[in-house]
C-alpha positions as CSV (number, residue, x, y, z in Angstrom):
1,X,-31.0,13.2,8.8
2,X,-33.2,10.8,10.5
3,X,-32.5,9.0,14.5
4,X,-31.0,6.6,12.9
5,X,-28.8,8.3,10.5
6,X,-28.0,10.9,13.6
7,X,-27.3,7.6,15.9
8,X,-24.8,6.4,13.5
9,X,-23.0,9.7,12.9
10,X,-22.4,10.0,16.3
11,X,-21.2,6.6,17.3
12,X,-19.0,7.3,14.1
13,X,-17.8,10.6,15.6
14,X,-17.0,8.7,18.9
15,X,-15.2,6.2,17.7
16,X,-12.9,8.6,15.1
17,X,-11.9,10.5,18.2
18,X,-9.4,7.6,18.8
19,X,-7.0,9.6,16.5
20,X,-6.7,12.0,19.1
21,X,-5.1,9.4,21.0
22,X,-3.1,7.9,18.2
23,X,0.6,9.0,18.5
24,X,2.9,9.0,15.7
25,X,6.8,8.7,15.0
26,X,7.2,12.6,15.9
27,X,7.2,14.7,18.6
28,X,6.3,18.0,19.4
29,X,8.6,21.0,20.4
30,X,7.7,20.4,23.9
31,X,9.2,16.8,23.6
32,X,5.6,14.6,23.7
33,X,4.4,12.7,20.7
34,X,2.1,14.1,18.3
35,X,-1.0,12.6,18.0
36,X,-2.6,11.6,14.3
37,X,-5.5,14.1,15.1
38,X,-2.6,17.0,15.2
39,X,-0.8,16.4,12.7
40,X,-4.5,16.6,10.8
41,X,-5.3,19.9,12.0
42,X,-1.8,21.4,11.1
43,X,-2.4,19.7,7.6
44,X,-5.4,21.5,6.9
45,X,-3.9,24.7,8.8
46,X,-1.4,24.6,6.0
47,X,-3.8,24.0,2.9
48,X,-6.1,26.8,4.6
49,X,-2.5,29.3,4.3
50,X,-1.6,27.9,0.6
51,X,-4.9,27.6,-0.4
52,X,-4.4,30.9,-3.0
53,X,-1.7,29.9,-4.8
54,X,-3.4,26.5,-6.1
55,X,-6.7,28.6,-7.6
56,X,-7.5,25.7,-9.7
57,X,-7.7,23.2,-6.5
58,X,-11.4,22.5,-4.9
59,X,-10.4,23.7,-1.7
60,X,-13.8,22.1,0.0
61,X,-12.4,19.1,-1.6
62,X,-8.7,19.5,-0.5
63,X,-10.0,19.8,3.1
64,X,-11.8,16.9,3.2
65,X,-9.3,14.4,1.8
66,X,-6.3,16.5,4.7
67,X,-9.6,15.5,7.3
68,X,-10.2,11.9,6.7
69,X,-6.2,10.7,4.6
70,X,-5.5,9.1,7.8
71,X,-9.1,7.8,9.7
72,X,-8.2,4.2,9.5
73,X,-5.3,4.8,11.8
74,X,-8.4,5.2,14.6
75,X,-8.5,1.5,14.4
76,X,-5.1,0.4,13.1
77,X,-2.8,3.3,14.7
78,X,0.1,4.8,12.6
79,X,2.7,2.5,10.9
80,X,5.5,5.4,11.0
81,X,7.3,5.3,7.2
82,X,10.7,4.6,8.9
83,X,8.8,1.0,9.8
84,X,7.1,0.4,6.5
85,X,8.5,-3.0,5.2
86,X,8.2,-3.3,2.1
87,X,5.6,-5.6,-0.3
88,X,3.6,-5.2,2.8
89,X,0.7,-3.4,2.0
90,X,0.0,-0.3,4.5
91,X,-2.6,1.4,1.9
92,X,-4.8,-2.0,2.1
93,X,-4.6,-2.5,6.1
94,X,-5.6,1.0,6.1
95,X,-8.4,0.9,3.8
96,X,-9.7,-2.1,5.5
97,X,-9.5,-0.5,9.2
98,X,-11.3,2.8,7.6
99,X,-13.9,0.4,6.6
100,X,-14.6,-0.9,10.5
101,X,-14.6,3.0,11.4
102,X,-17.2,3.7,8.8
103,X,-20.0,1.1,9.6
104,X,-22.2,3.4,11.5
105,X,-22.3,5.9,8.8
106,X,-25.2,5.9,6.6
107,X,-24.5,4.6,3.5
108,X,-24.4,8.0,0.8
109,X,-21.5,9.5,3.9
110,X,-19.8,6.3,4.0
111,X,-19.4,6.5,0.5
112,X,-18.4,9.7,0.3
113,X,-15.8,9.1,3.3
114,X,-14.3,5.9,1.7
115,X,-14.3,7.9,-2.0
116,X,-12.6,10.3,-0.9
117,X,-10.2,8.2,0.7
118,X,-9.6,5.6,-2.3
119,X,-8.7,9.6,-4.6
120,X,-6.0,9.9,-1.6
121,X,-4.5,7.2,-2.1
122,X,-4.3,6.9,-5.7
123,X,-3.2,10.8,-5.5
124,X,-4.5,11.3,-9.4
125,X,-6.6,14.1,-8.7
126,X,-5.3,18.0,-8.0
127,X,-6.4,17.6,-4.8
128,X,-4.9,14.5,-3.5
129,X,-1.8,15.6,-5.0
130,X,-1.8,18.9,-3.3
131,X,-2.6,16.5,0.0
132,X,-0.6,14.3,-0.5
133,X,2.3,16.8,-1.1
134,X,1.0,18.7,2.2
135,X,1.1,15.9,4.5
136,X,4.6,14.9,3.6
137,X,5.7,18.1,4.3
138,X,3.5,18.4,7.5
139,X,4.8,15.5,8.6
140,X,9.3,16.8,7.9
141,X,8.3,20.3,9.4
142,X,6.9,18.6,12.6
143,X,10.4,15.9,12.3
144,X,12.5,19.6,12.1
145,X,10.5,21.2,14.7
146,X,10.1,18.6,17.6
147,X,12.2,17.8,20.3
148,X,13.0,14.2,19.3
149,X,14.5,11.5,20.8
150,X,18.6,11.2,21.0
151,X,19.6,8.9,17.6
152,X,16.1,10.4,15.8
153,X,17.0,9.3,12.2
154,X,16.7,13.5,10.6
155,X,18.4,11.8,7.2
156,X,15.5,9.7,6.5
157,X,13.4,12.9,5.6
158,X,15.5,14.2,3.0
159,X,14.1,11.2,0.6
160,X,10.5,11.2,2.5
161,X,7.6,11.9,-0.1
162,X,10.4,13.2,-2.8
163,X,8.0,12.2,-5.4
164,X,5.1,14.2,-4.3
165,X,7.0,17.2,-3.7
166,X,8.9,18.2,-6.2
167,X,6.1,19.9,-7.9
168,X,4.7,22.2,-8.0
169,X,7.0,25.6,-7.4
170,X,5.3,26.7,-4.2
171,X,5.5,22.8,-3.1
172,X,9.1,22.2,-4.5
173,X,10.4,26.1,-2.5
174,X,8.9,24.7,0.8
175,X,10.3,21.2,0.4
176,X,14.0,22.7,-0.7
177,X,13.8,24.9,3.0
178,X,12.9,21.9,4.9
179,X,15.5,20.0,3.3
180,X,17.8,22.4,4.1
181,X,16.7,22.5,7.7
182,X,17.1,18.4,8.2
183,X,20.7,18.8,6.6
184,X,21.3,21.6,9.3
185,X,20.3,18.1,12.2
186,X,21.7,15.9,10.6
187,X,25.4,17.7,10.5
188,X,24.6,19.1,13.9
């Protein structure tokens, strides 16, 4: 890596540590909101702890997609699911902010970065599946965990992401105990 190449890297680096600032539509168990950059590392904390039971999964692969599935929101922030409206298109809003973020990278990393990405999204792939699956479930542990707000809408979990978890068995066991803990908040 040339000065150049390092120069770019770095201001990328600076500029991606936004996310640690970022705060989503959950909260921790201490009652503050999470940041983007947390929910990440507890995302890859749970593909590093799962990792054996998906042998056929790239788990270099699998890492970085949990790593950069939500670098855009450094620019954009988090648009929680509860807000999505729909026929408005979060996916390209995000791909476009990811795009600013990447600018300083050298071309062959931005690539990769934005590659990597676009196999998220489109979630054809083992490993996107298995992240995609991941971060829905990340993201209804955290909702079960976290001190929320009074009138925190637990219900809205029990449909989040259905259609990436359902499958497979180890994926479909977790979602079917954090299912049954939102029904335990939402009764209680």
């Amino acid at each position: 890596m040339d000065a150049i190449e390092l120069t770019g890297v770095l201001d990328f680096l600076r500029a991606a540590e936004q996310l640690k600032n970022t705060l989503r539509n959950s909260w921790t168990s201490a009652g503050r909101r999470e940041s983007t950059a947390e929910h990440t590392w507890r995302l890859c904390l749970m593909a590093v702890l799962f990792r054996e039971s998906f042998p056929d999964v790239d788990f270099a692969k699998l890492i970085k997609i949990c790593v950069i599935h939500d670098l855009g929101e450094a620019v954009g922030g988090d648009i929680p699911a509860i807000a999505q409206v729909a026929g408005v298109p979060k996916a390209a809003k995000e791909r476009q902010d990811l795009l600013q973020l990447l600018q300083p990278l050298p071309d062959r990393l931005r690539d990769e970065v934005l590659s990597l990405w676009d196999e998220y999204e489109a979630a054809a792939t083992p490993e996107a599946k298995l992240a995609k699956a991941l971060d829905k479930l990340e993201t209804i542990l955290q909702h079960n965990q976290g001190q929320n707000p009074p009138g925190f809408d637990y219900a809205f979990n029990l449909g989040y992401g259905a259609k990436y978890t359902s499958e497979p068995a180890l994926i479909a066991a977790v979602r079917e105990v954090l299912d049954e803990e939102t029904r335990k908040k939402t009764e209680g």
